[in-house]
C-alpha positions as CSV (number, residue, x, y, z in Angstrom):
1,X,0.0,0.0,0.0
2,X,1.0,3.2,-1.2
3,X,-0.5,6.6,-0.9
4,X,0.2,10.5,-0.4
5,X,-0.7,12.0,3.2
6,X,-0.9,15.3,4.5
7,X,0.9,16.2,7.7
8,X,0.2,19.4,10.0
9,X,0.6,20.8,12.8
10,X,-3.1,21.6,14.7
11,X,-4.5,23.3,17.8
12,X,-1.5,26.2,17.7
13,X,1.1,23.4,16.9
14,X,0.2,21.4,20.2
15,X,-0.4,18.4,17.9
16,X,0.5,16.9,14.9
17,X,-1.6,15.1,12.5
18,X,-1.0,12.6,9.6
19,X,-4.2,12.5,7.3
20,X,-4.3,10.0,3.8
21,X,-5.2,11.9,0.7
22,X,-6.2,8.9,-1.5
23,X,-9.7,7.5,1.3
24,X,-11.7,5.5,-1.4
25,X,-14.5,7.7,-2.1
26,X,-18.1,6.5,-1.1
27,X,-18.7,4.7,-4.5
28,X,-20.9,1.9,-2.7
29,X,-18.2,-0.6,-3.7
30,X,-16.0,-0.2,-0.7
31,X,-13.1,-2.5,0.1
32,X,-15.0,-4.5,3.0
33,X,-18.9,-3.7,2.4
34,X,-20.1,-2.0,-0.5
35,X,-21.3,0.6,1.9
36,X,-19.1,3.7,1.8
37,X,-16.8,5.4,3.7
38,X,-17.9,8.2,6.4
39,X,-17.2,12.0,6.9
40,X,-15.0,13.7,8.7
41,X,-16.9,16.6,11.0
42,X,-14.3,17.7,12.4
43,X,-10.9,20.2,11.4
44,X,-11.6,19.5,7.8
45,X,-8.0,17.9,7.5
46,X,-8.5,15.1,5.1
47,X,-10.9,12.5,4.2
48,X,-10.4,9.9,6.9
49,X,-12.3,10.3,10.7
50,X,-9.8,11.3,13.9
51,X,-10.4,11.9,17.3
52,X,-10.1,15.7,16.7
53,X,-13.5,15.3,15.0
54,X,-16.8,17.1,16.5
55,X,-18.8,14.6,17.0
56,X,-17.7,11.1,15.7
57,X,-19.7,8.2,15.0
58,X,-20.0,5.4,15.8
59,X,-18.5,4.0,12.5
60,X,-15.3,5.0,13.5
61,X,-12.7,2.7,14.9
62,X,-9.9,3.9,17.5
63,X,-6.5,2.6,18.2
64,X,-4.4,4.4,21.0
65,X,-0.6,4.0,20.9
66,X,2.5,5.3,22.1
67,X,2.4,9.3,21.6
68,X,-1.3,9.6,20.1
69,X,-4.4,7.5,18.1
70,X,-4.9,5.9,15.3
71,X,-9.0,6.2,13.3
72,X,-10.5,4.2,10.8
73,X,-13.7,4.8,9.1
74,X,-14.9,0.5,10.1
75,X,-16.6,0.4,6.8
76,X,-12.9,1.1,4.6
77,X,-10.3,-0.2,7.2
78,X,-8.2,-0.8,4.1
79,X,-7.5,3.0,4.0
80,X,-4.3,4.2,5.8
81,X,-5.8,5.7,9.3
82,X,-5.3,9.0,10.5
83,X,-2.8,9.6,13.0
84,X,-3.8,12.0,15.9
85,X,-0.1,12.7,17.9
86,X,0.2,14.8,21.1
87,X,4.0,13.0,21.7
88,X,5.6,13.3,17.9
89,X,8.7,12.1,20.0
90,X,7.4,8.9,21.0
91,X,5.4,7.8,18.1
92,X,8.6,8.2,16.1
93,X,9.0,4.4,17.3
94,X,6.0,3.4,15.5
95,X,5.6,5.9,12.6
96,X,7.7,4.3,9.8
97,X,6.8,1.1,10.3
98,X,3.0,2.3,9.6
99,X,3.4,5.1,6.9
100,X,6.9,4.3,6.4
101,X,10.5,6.5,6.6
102,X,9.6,9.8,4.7
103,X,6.7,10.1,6.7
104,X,8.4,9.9,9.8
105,X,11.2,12.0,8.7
106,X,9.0,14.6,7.6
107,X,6.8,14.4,10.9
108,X,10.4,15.1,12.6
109,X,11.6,18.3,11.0
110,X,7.7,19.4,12.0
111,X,7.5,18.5,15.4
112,X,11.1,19.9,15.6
113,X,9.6,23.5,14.4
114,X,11.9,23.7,11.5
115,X,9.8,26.4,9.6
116,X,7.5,23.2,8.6
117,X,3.4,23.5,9.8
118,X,1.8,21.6,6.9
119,X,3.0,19.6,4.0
120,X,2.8,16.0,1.8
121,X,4.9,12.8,2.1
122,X,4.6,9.5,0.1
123,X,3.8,7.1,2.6
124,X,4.9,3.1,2.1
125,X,4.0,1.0,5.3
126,X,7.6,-0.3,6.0
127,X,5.7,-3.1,8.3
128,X,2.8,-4.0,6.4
129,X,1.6,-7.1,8.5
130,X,1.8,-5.0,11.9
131,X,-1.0,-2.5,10.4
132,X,-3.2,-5.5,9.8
133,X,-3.1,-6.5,13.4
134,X,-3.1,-2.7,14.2
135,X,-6.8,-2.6,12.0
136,X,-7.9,-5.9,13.5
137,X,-7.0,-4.3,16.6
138,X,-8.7,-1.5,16.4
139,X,-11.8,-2.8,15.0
140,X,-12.1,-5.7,17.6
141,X,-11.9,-2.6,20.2
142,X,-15.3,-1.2,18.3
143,X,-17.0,-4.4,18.0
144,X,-16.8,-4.6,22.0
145,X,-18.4,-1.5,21.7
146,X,-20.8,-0.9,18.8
147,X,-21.9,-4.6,17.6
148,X,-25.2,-3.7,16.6
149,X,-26.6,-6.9,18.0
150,X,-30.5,-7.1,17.4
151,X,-33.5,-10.3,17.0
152,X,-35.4,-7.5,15.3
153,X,-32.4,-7.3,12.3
154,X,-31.0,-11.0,12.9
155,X,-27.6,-9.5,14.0
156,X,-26.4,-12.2,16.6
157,X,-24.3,-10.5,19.4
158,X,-20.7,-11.5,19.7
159,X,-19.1,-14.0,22.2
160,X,-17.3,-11.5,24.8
161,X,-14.8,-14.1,26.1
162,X,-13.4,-14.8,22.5
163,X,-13.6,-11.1,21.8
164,X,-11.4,-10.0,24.7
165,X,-9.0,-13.6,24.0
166,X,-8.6,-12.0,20.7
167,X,-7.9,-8.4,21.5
168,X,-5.2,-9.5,24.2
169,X,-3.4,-11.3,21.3
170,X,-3.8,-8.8,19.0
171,X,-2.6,-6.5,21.3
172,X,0.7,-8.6,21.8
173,X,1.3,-8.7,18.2
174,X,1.0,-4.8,18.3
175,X,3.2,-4.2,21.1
176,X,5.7,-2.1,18.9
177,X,3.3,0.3,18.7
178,X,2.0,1.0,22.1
179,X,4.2,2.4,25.3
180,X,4.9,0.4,28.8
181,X,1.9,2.5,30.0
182,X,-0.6,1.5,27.6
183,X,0.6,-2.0,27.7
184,X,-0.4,-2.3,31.4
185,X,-3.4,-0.1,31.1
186,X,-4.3,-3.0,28.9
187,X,-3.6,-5.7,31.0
188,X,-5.7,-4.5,33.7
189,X,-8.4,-4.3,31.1
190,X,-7.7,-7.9,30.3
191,X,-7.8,-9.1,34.1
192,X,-11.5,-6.9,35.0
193,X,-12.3,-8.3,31.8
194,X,-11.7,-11.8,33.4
195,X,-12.8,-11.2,36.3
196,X,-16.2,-10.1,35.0
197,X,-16.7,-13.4,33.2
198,X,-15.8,-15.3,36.9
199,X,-18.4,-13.7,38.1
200,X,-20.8,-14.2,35.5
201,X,-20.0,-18.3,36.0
202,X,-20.1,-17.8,39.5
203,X,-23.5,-16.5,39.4
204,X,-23.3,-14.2,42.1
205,X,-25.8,-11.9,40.7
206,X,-23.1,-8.9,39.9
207,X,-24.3,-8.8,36.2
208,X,-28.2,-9.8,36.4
209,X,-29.1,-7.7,33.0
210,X,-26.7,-10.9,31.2
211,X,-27.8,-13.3,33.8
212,X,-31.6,-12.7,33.3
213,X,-33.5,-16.2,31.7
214,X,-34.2,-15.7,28.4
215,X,-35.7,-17.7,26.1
216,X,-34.1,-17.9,22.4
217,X,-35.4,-14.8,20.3
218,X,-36.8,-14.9,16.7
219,X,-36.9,-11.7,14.8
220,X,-40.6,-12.3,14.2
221,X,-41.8,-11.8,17.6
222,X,-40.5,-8.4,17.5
223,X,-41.6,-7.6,14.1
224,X,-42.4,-4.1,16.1
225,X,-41.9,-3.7,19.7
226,X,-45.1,-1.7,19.7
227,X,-47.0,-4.7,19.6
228,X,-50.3,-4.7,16.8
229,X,-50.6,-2.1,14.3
230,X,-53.9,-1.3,15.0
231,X,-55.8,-0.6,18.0
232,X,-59.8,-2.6,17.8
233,X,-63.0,-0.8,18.7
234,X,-63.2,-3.2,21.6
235,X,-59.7,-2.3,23.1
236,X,-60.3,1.6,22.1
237,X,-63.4,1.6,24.6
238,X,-61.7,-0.9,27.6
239,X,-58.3,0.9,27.6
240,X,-58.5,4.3,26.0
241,X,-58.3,5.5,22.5
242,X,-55.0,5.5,20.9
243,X,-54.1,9.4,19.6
244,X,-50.8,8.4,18.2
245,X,-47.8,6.1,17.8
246,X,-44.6,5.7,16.4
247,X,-41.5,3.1,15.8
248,X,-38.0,4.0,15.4
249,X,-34.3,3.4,16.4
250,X,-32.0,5.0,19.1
251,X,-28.5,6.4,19.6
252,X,-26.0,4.0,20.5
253,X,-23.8,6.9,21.8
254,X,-26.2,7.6,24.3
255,X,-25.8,4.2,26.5
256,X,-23.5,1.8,27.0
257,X,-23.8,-1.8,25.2
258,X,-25.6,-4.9,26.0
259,X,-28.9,-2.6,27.0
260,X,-30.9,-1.8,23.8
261,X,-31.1,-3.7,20.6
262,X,-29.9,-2.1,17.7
263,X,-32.4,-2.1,15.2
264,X,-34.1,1.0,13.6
265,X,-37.6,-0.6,14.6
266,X,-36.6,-1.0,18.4
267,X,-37.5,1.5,19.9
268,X,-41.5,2.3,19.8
269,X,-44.0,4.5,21.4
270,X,-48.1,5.3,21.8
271,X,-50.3,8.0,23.0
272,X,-53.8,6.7,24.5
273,X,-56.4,9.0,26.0
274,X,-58.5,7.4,28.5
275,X,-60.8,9.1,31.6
276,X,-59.5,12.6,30.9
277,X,-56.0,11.5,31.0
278,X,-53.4,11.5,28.0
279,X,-50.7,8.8,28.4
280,X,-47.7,8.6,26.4
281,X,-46.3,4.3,26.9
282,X,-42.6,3.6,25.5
283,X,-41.2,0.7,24.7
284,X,-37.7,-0.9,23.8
285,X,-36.4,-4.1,22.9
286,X,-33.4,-5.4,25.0
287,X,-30.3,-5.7,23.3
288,X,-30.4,-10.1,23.2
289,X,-27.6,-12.3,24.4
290,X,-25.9,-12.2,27.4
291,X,-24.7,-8.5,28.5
292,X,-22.6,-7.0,31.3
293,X,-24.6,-4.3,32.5
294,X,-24.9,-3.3,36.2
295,X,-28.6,-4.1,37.0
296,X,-28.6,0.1,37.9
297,X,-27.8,1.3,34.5
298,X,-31.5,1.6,33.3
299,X,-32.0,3.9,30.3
300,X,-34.5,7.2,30.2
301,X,-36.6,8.5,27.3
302,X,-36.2,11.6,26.6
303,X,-39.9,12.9,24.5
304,X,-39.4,16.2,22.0
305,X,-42.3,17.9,20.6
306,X,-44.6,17.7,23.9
307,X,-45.3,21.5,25.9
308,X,-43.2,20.7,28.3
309,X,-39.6,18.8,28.4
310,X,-40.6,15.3,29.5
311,X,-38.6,12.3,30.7
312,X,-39.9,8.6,31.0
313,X,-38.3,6.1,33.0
314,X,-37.7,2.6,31.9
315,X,-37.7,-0.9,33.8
316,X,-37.1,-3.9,32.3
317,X,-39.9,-6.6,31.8
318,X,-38.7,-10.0,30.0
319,X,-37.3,-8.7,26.8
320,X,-38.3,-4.6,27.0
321,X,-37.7,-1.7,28.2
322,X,-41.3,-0.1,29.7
323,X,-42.4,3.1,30.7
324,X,-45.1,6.0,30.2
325,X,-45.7,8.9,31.6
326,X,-49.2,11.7,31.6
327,X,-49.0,14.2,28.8
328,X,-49.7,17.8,29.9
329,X,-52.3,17.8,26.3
330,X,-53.4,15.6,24.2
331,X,-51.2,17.5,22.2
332,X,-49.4,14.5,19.8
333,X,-48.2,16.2,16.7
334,X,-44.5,15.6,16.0
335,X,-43.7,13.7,19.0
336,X,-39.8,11.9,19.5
337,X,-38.5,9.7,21.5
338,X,-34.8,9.2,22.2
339,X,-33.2,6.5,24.8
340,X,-30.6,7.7,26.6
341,X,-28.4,6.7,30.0
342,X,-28.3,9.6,32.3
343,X,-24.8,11.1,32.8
344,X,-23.4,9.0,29.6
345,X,-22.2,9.7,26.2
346,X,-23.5,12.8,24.7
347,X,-26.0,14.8,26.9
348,X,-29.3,14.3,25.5
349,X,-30.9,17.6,23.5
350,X,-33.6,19.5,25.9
351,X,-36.9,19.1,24.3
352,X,-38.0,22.8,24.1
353,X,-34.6,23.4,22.1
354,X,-36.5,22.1,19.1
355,X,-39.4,24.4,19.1
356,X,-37.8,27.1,16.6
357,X,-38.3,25.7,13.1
358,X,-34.6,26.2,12.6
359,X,-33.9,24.0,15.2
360,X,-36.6,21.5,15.1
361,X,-35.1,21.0,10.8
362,X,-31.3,20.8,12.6
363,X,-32.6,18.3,14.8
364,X,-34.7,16.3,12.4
365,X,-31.2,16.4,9.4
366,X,-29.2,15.5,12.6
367,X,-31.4,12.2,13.7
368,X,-31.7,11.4,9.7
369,X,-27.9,11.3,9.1
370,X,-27.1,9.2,12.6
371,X,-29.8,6.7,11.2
372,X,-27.8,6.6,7.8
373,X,-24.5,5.8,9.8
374,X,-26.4,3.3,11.5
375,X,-27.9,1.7,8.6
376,X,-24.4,1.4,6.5
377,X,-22.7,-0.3,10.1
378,X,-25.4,-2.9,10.0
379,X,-25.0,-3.5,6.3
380,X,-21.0,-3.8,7.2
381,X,-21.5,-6.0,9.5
382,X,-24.6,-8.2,8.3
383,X,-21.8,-8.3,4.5
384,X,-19.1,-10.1,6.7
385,X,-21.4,-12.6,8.5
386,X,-22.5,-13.3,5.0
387,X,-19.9,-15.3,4.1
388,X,-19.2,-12.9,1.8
389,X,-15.2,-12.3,0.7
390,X,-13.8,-9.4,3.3
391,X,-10.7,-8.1,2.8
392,X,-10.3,-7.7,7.0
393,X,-10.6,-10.8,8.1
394,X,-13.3,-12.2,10.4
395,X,-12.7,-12.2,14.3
396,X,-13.5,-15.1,16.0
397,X,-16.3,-13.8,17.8
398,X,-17.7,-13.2,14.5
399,X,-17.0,-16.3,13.1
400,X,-18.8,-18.5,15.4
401,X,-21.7,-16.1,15.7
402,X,-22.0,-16.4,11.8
403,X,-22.1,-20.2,12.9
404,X,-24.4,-20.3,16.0
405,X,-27.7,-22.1,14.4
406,X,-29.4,-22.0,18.1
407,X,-30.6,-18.5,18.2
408,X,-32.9,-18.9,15.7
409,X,-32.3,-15.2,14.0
């Protein structure tokens, strides 16, 4: 692999970054998927994602090393990845073995303030096999973190005890490029990691959202977690006539995995109006498989488009996430619902934000271009359970969840 990059200094010289020039553009015909690469929001630097980026996505695939980080777009990891440094000095042990010598010798005389902020550099991996472990590397990290496991879109969720066998390995055969104290830092993962599964077989009730009894889900009995589509007389004059409801996804940045399942039909919600009194009922489907999730984390709803900001709380009931709450009116026009996990991830937007028309459009283009990153990480990921020829090669994890034929997905 050959290709140009671009190499700046950023942030009033505090950092340095290495961006590829030649990202395959999003033709639909990618290197691992057929479905395109992402976009960088951030500094505008290149093509490629970075952790200087506003608000990344959760298509993007992270690698810290020795002096900085490494991003991938995860639906074109054959792309170089763009290097983030805030220690030039110490990456200088890595850099030529992943973008080769000119690059690092360029990166020198920049870090070293020669007169140099920005300029272009050939790069030639001088160590092509250690960036393939560094890509599987970084993409088994995201799979611990963004699986899209869901019944609703037959996505099977990934083995965590393979998956972390497999990053420790991968992180020995990467060991050139991260420092003594990223090395421990991972160890220590390694060993909670381990001592989290202990516990799981010990059964001493310390993960109860995995532990839970379930019994094998099929997609169909979650065809939408709203339950029937229509609402008969008979039920209209028992329980209330239904004003409203919808069915959608969720933000996976919002929570932490192993809690909601992925799907863009997951997540569902009705307005009934019974004795005087407007009641808004959510539901969400738990993410399936077995999940590490203190028993305490339980996710929120946060409702736009009502009077008044509004918040419903969630329990868990077999397989869902319930919860409703009154409505001030019977007010139902544009209602939303997003999930979210109080103090986690990105703070959730305040309801009455979205009142002005401006905002309610920035809201409604923001929600519509997280569902399209969504949608393209499921199609990545459903392509390489396929069977289908990848050019990163399956993880294990992934290989025997391709191969599990008890789920019934």
């Amino acid at each position: 692999m050959s290709a140009p990059v671009r190499i700046e200094r950023v942030e009033d010289g505090r950092l340095c970054v290495v961006t590829p020039l030649n990202t395959p553009p999003d033709t639909g015909t990618d290197t691992d998927a057929g479905t395109g690469t992402g976009t960088s929001m951030g500094m505008g630097t290149g093509t490629g994602p970075s952790v200087l980026d506003a608000a990344p996505d959760v298509d993007v695939a992270v690698l810290e090393v020795a002096g900085g980080h490494l991003a991938w777009n995860v639906t074109a990891l054959e792309a170089l990845p763009v290097a983030v440094l805030d220690d030039p000095v110490r990456a200088q042990d890595w850099l030529w073995a992943v973008y080769g010598e000119d690059v690092a010798i360029a990166l020198s005389g920049i870090a070293a303030g020669k007169g140099l902020q920005d300029l272009r550099a050939p790069a030639a991996p001088a160590l092509p096999e250690l960036l393939a472990s560094a890509r599987r590397l970084a993409f088994a990290h995201w799979a611990a973190r963004w699986w899209p496991a869901s019944v609703i879109d037959a996505v099977p969720p990934l083995d965590e005890g393979l998956l972390a066998a497999e990053i420790g390995e991968l992180t020995d055969e990467c060991d050139l490029l991260l420092g003594a104290e990223d090395r421990e830092g991972q160890w220590e993962w390694e060993q909670e990691q381990e001592r989290e599964r202990e516990r799981e077989r010990a059964g001493d009730g310390s993960a109860p959202v995995g532990d839970r009894p379930r019994s094998a889900p099929r997609a169909t009995d979650y065809a939408l977690a709203a339950g029937p589509a229509t609402t008969t007389a008979a039920t209209a004059e028992a329980d209330g006539m239904t004003l409203a409801r919808g069915t959608g996804g969720s933000d996976w940045r919002r929570y932490p995995p192993g809690l909601i399942d992925a799907s863009e039909r997951a997540v569902s919600w009705e307005v009934v109006r019974a004795s005087a009194r407007t009641t808004l009922t959510v539901r969400a489907v738990a993410a399936p498989g077995p999940a590490t999730v203190d028993p305490r984390l339980t996710p929120r709803a946060t409702v736009g488009g009502a009077s008044r900001p509004l918040e419903v709380g969630l329990r868990l009931v077999d397989d869902l996430w319930l919860g409703s709450a009154g409505l001030p009116d019977p007010h139902t026009g544009g209602l939303t619902v997003d999930l979210h996990l109080p103090g986690f991830g990105t703070p959730p937007r305040l309801p009455d934000e979205d009142r002005a028309t401006h905002q309610e459009a920035a809201a409604h283009e923001d929600r519509a271009a997280r569902r399209a990153v969504r949608t393209r990480v499921r199609d990545f990921v459903r392509h390489r359970l396929s069977g289908a020829p990848s050019a990163t090669p399956l993880l294990r994890a992934e290989i025997a969840a391709a191969a599990d034929d008890e789920s019934d997905f």
